[in-house]
N, C-alpha and C positions, 0 to 999 in steps of 0.2 A: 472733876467735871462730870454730872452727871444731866444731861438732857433727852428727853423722850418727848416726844411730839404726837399727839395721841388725838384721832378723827372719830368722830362716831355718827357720820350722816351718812347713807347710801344712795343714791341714786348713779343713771348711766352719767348724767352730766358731771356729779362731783367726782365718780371716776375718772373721769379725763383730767381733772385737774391734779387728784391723788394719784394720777397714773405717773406726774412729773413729779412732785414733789417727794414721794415715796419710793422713788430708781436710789436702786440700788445698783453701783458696779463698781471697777476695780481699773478702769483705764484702757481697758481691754474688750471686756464685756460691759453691755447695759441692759439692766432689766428693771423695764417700766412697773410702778407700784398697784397696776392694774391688780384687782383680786385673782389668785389663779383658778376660782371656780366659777368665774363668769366668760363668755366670749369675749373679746377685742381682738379689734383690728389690730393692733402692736405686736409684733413679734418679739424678734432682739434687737440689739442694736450691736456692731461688731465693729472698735474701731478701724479705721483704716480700709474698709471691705466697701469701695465704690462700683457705681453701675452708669452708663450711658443713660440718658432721660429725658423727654419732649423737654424742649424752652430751658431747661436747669445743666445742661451741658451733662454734668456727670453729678451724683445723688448719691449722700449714705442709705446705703440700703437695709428694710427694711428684712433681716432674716431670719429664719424660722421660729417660730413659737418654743419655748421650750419648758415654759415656766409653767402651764395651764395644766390642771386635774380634773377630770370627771367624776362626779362621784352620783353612785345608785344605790339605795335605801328600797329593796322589796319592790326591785322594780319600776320606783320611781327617780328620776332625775331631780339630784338638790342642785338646783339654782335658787338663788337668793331674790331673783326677779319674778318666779312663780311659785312659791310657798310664802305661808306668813312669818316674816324674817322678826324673831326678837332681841337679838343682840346683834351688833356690828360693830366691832371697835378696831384698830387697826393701831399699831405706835410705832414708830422709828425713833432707833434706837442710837445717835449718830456718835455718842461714844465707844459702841461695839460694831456698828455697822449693821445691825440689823435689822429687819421689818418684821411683827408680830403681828397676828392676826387671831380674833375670836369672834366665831361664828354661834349663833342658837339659830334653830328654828325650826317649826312645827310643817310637819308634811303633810298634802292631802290625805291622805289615809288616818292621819291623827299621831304617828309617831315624833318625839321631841327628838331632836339632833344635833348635837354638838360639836366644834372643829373647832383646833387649834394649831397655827402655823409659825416657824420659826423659818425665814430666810433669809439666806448668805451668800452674795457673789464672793467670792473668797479674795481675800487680799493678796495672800501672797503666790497663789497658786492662780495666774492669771485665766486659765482655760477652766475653773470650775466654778459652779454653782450647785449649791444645796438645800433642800426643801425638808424640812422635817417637820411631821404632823401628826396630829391627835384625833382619832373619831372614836365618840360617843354616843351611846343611841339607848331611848328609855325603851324598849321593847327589840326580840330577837329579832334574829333577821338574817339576810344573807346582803351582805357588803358588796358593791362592785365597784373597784378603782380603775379608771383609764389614764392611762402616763401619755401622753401623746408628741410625737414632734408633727409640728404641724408646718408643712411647707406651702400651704398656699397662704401664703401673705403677699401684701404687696403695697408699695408706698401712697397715703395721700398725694394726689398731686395739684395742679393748679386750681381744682375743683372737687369739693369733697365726693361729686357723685364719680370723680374717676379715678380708676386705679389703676399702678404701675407697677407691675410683677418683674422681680429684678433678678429671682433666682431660682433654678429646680433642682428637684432630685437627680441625680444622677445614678445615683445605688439608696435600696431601703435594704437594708438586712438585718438580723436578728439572731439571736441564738439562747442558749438556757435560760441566761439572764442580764440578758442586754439586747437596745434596739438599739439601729445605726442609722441614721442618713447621711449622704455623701453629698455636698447641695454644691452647685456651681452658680458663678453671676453671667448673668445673658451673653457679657460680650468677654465672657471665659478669662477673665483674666484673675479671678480669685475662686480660690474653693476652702466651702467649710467640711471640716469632719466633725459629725452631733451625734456622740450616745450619750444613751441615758438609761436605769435602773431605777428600780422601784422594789423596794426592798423592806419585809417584815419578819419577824421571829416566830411569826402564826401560820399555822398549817394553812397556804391558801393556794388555789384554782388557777395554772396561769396560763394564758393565751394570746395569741398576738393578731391582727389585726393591720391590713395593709387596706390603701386607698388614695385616690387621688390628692385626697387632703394630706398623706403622710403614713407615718407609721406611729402605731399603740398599742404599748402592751397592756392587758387585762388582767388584773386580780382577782379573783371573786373567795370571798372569804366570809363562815357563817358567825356572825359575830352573838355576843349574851347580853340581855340587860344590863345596862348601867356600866360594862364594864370597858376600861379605856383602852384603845387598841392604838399601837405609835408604828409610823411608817416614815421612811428616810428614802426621799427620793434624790437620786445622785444626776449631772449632769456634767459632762465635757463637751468644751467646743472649742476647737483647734482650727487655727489658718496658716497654720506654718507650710509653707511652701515645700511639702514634701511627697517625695514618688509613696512611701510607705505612712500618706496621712493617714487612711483608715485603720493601722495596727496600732501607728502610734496614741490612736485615739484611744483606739478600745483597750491600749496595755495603761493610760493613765487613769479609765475608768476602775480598771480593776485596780488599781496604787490608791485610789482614793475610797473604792469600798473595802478593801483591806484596813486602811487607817481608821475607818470609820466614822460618824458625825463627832464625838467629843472631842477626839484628839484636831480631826478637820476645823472644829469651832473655837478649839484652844490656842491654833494659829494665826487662825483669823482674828479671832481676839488681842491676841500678843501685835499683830501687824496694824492695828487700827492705835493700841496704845502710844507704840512707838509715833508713829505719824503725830497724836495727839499733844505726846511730849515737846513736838518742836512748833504744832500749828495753834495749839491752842489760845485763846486770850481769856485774861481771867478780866475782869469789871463790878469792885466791889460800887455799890450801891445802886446798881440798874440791875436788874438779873433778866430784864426784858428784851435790854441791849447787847447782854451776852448771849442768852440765848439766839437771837436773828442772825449775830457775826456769824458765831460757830456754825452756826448751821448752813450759812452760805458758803462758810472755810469747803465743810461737809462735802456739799455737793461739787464745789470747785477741787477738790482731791482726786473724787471718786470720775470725773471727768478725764484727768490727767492721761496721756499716753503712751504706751510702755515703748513705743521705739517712736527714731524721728522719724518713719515713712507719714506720718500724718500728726498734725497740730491740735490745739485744743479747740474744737468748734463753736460756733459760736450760742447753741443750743444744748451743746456735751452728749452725752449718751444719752439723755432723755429724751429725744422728741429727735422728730423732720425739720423743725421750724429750720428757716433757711437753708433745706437738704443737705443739712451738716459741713457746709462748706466754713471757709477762715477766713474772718476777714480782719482788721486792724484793731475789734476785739482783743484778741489775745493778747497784742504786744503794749499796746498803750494800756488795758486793763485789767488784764487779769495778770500776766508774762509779771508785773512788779513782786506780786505776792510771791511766786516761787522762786524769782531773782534772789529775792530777801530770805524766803525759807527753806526753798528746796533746787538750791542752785543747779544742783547736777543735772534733776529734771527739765529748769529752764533751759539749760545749753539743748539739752532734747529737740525742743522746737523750734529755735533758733538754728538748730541743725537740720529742721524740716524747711526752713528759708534757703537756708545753704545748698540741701540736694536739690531743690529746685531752683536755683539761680540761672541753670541754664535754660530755663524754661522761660523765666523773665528777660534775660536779654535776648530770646526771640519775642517775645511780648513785645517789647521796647522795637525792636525790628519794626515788626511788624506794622507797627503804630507809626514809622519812619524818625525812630529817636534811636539812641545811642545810647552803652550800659545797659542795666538792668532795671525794667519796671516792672515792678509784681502786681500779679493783676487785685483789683479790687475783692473777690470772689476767689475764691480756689477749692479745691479736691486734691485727690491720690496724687495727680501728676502735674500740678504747680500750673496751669493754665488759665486764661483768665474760665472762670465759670458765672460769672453775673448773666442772666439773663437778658438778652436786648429789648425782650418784649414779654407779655402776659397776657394773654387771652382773660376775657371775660366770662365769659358766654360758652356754650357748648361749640357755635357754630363759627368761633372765629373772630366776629365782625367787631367786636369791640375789644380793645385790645391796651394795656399800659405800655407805656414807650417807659423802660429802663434804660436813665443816662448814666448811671454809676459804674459800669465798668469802663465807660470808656471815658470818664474824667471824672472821676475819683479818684486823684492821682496820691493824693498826700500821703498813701499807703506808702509807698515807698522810702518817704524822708520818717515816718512813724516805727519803721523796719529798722532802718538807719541810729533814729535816737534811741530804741533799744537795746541794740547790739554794744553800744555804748553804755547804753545805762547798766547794765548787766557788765562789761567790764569793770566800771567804778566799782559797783561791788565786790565783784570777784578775783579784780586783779590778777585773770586767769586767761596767760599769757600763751600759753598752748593753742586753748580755742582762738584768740584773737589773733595770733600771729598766722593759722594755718584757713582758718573759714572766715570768723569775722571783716577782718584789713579788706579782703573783696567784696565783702558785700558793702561794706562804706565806701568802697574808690568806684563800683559801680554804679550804685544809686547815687553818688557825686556826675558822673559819668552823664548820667540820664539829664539829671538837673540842669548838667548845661548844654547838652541838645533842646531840651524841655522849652529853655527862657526865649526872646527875643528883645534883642533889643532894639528902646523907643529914646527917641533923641531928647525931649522933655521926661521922663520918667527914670529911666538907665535900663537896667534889664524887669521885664515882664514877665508873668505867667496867664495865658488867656486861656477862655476857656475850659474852664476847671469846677467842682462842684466840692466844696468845702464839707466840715460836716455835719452843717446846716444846710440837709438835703433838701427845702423848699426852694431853694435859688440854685436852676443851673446854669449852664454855658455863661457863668461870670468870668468876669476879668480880677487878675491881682485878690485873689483870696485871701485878707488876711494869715490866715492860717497856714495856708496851703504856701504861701512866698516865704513866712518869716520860718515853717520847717523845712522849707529846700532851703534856703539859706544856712539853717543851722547843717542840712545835709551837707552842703558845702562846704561850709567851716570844718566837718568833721574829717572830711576826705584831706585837706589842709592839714589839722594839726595831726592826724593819725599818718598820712607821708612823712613827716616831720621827726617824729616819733620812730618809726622803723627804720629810718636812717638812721636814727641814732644808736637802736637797738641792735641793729646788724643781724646776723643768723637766719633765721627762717622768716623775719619778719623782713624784712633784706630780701630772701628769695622771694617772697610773696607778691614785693614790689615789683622786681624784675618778670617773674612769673604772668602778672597782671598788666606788665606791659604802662606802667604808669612812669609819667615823662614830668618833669620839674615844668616846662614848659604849660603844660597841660592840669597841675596845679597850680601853679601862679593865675592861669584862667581860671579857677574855679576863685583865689581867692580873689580875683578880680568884679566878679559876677555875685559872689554875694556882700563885697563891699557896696556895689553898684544897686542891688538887689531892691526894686519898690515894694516899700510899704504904704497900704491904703492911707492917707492923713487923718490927723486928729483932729477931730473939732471940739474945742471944750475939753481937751484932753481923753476923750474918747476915740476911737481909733474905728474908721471906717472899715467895716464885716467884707466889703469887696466895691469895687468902682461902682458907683450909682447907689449904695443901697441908702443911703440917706435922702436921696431923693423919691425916696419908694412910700407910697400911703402909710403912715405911722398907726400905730394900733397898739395898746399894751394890756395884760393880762394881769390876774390876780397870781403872785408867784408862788402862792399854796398849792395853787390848781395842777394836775397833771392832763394832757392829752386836750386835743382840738373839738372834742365833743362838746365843750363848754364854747365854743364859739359861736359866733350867728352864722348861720346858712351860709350870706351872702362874703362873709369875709373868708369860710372854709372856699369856696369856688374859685375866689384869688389871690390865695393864701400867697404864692409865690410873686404876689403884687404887694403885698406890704412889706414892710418887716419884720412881722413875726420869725421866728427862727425856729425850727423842729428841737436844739439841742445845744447845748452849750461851743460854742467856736472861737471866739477870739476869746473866749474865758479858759478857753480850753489848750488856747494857744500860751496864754500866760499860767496857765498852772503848770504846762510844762516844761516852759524855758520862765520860770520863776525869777531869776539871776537876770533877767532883761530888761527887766520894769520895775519903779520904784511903788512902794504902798499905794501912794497917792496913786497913780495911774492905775492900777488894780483897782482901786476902789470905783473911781471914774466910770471904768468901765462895767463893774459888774451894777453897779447902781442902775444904769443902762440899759443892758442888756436883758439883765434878770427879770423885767418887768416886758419882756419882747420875748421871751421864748415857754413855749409850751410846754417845752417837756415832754414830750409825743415820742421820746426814744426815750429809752430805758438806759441809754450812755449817760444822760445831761447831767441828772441830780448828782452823781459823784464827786465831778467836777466842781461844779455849784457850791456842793458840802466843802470840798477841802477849800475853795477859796474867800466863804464865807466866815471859817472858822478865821482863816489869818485877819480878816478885815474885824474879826471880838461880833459879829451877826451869828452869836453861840446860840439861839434860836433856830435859827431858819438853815442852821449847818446842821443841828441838831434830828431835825425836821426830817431833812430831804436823808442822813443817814440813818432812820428810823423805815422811812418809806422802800429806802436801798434794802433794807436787811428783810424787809418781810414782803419786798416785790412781789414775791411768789407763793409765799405763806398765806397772804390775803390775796392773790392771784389784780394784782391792780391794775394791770393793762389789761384781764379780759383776755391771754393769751396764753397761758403759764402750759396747757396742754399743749402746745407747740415745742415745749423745751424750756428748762431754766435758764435764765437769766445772767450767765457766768460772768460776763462783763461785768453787770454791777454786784455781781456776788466779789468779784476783784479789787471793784471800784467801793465797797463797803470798806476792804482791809486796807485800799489805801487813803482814805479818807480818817480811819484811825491812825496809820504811823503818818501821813504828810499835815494830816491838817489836825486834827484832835492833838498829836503826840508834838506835830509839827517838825518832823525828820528830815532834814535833806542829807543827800551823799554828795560829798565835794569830791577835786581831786584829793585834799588834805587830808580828810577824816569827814567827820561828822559833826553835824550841825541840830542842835535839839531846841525848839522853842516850843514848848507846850500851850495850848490853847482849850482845853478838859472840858467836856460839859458841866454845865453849873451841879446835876447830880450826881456825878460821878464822884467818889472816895478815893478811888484810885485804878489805874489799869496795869497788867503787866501781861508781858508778852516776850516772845525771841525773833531774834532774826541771825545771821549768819554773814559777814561783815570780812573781806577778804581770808577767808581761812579760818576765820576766828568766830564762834557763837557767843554772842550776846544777850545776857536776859538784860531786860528795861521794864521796872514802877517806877508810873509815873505819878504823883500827888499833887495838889491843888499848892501844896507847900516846898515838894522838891522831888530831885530825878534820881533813880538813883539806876548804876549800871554797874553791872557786873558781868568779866571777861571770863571766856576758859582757857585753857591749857594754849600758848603760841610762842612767838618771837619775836615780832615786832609790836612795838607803843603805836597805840591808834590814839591820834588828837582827837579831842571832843570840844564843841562849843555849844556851852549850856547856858541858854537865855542871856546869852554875851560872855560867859566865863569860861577862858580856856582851860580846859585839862589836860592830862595825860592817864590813860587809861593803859594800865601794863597786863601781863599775862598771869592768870589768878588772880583779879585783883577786882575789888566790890568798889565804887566810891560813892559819895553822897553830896550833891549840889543842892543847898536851898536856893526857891525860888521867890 
């Protein structure tokens, strides 16, 4: 696999967008693909590192600059926005993980200048980032580089003209050949330690520079015609909760200019491979549709968290967009891909559910229900963080009422069916017996405080906002009833289950205080449990909406800008739908509904929703492929994979798109590959674009790695090293799949 993505337009505007799609990081660290010889607003992004914030509860914070160079040529400052710029090109590199940069350009005084940039958030060394660079210059001269960390940043917030300053210095210090800042968040509950080095083989001038904006050292060095001068600038940035951060900062600076760039880059290199080997998809006869996936694997990697004190956001390391908060993102869309490829990782965030349960069953308190309800929105400490309101305006008076934290419930049964789904896979009996079993018997817990019951209906759910966010304060959400139901069911047969298993899964029960009695209720209430009715075999979106102004759309289209005026103003009067829901309901309780009724409804529905979220089309895709509409599945996972590539919502400088970067890989195994996990094994019915040759890929299948090509003609699978026979059911033929062993199903 060899792909490089390569820009050559400059302006401030396509920066912003190059700023998201050129981040670079490592899970830990994010640095945006802004150029670092121009200003921006973007500093770092640091997972897990939150701040207190107007209207957004708590906000990833925006911290220090680290990545940005000064550069003076005889006195003159090269920026690229006041000299006449002749080259620009820029390439990311997402099989090595890196971003290149080539600069030309002529200065006012008349000399030509050259620069050339290689960077690396480093994979395996989470605290570091590395900068290596080339100046060039057709006439002498005297060189001056400024290294800077720059701490006055601060977040966009509900309005671009304000900003929100989240963290200071606390110590600038410096010594031969290192600066330091010591940066704390306003309401002290996190600190970073930032050095950094700038480092040459050439006899050069050094000096440092202190000021409100931060701290910078100075190089000044007399450079020759034509000849290439290389500079390696080094950077650590540590949040470990520790009394001796600033030693331990400044002794990994020095561990890593001791190793130096090659050996640093030969790591990095080796750690992106590795990843590569297990995430990769290969796709002979599209290389257009391979390059989009990988590239959204790419950035869904480099997103990833290295502990569970925080989840995958729903923006990643790139951007503000939604102040880095989690919302049902991660586990319905992206949470499948590392379930399947990078299990251990998944249990990670799933364990970021876990430390904060007790934060949800005060939520749930709060709200006057029972169990645990995870809030819509969240940060650091599991809290609901949705905003109730948005100002407009500088002065207040116009304001968005935000209902989504407080009925947007589904979150919780979406929590529920992933902990689950990630079992199936992983058969990993440890995490489920000691964190999982409670967060199912809790969010069970909540469900039936949640319901009421109605003497014509059986048990209710009111007022709820599905997620098809145009409709709120409805009643019996498709969606929203038939996953607390399955939440239900789950809390049911996982009781079930640990009584039979006994041990820790046994204490678990006792420990959580769950009563036979108290079960039987649950499975009482989702026997009981309303669903909207069918009409025509389509399936009512929520009480009333078929009585609502009917409207339908061209299902090519994305987003409500193509609407008339008067139908945007009471959009929540029609039926239009912002994003897939009761399709979204059956793609993932699949095993519910027979073809026909899937069909029913997406005929329906498809032609009622917008697409205004960047969730829908995934959806769309996998269940358009099952229904043979290999076109219009085609389509929408074409639009998934270059979301952000071609920036098509108009938003990509806010953060990438992670969800549908998740929802691209499962739209290849559920709906292209057509994979489901049973309890038994596995289920494969292929449905392949009509150009595709063939696809191959891995995933990781209780203990055991699997590769799978799939062909137009047949499947073939091949196991590694294990002990138990996994059943396979390939396009209705059973197999048996043993340890080492290849087999070959024509289709």
């Amino acid at each position: 696999m060899k792909f490089n993505f390569q820009f050559k337009e400059y302006s401030p505007k396509t920066e912003e967008v190059y700023g998201t799609i050129l981040t670079l990081g490592n899970g830990h660290i994010g640095i945006r693909g802004e150029i670092e010889l121009e200003p921006t607003v973007y500093g770092t992004t640091v997972a897990g590192i939150y701040d207190y914030a107007p209207y957004f509860y708590r906000e990833i914070v925006n911290a220090p600059r680290v990545i940005g160079l000064g550069m003076m040529f005889n006195g003159e400052p090269l920026n690229l926005s006041t000299h006449k710029l002749l080259k620009y090109e820029r390439e990311l590199d997402i099989e090595d993980g890196t971003l290149k940069t080539w600069i030309e350009l002529e200065t006012n005084k008349g000399a030509r200048v050259s620069y050339e940039s290689l960077r690396i958030v480093h994979g395996k060394r989470k605290n570091v980032v590395v900068l290596k660079f080339k100046f060039k210059a057709d006439k002498k001269g005297l060189l001056t580089l400024i290294n800077p960390i720059d701490v006055d940043v601060a977040n966009p917030s509900y309005r671009p003209e304000i900003l929100v300053k989240h963290c200071y210095a606390e110590e600038l210090d410096f010594g031969e050949d290192f600066i330091y800042a010591g940066v704390k968040t306003i309401d002290g509950k996190y600190t970073l330690g930032i050095a950094s080095s700038l480092i040459t083989d050439k006899e050069a001038n050094r000096s440092v520079v202190k000021s409100v904006k931060g701290i910078a050292e100075v190089l000044s060095i007399e450079v020759e015609a034509d000849r290439v001068y290389e500079f390696v600038k080094y950077i650590v940035i540590s949040s470990e909760r520790d009394s001796a951060l600033k030693d331990e900062t400044l002794k990994e600076l020095g561990e890593v200019k001791e190793l130096g760039f090659e050996k640093l880059f030969a790591e990095h290199r080796e750690y992106w491979s590795e990843i590569w080997k297990k995430a990769k998809v290969e796709i002979e006869g599209d290389e257009e549709a391979e390059k989009g996936l990988n590239f959204s694997l790419f950035h869904l990697i480099q997103s990833l968290p290295r502990d569970n004190n925080i989840s995958l956001t729903a923006r990643g390391i790139h951007g503000f967009g939604y102040r880095g908060h989690v919302f049902w993102d991660t586990e319905i869309y992206a949470l499948p891909f590392f379930i399947a490829v990078f299990p251990e990782d998944a249990k990670r965030m799933l364990m970021y559910r876990y430390r904060n349960l007790e934060a949800a069953k005060e939520n749930a308190k709060l709200n006057g229900y029972k169990g645990a309800q995870f809030p819509w929105e969240s940060a650091d400490d599991g809290y609901e963080a949705t905003p109730p309101l948005v100002p407009l305006d500088m002065a207040g008076r116009e304001v968005v009422r935000i209902y989504t934290g407080e009925e947007e419930h589904h979150i919780t049964a979406d929590i529920a069916y992933t902990v689950d789904l990630y079992y199936k896979f992983t058969n990993d009996e440890d995490f489920m017996a000691k964190y999982g079993l409670e967060i199912i018997f809790e969010t069970a817990r909540f469900w039936a405080s949640r319901v009421e019951f109605d003497e014509k209906k059986g048990y209710v759910i009111k007022k709820v906002i599905g997620p098809d966010e145009y409709h709120e304060h409805v009643d019996n959400s498709f969606f929203t009833n038939l996953m607390a139901k399955h939440n239900l069911l789950l809390g049911v047969a996982y009781y079930k289950k640990a009584l039979n298993k006994g041990g820790y899964w046994k204490k678990t029960v006792d420990r959580v205080k769950v009563t036979e009695e108290e079960v039987l209720k649950w499975r009482e209430i989702a026997e009981k449990m309303y669903l909207p009715p069918q009409v025509d075999g389509v399936f009512e979106e929520f009480d009333g909406y078929f009585a609502l102004q009917d409207y339908t759309v061209d299902p090519h289209g994305i987003g409500e800008a193509r609407l008339p005026e008067e139908i945007r103003k009471k959009i929540g009067k029609t039926r239009l739908i912002k994003q897939a829901d009761v399709i979204a309901a059956q793609y993932l309780l699949k095993d519910q509904f027979d073809i026909d009724t899937i069909k029913r409804n997406f005929d329906y529905y498809i032609v009622r929703t917008t697409h205004a979220s960047s969730l829908s089309m995934p959806a769309y895709s996998i269940v358009a492929s099952w229904l043979g509409y290999g076109d219009l599945a085609y389509e929408y996972f074409m639009k998934c994979a270059y979301i952000d590539l071609k920036n098509l919502y108009g938003n990509t400088h806010d953060g990438f798109h992670l969800a549908t970067a998740g929802g691209v890989w499962q739209t290849l195994f559920r709906g292209f590959c057509g994979i489901d996990i049973t309890e038994d094994g596995i289920s494969i019915n292929p449905h392949l674009p009509s150009k595709w040759k063939a696809v191959k890929f891995g995933f990781s299948f209780r203990g055991r790695w699997l590769e799978i090509r799939v062909t137009p003609k047949e499947v073939i699978v091949k196991s590694d090293e294990g002990k138990e026979v996994i059943k396979l059911s390939i396009a209705g033929k059973e197999v048996s799949l043993r340890p080492n062993e290849k087999i070959v199903v024509p289709l």
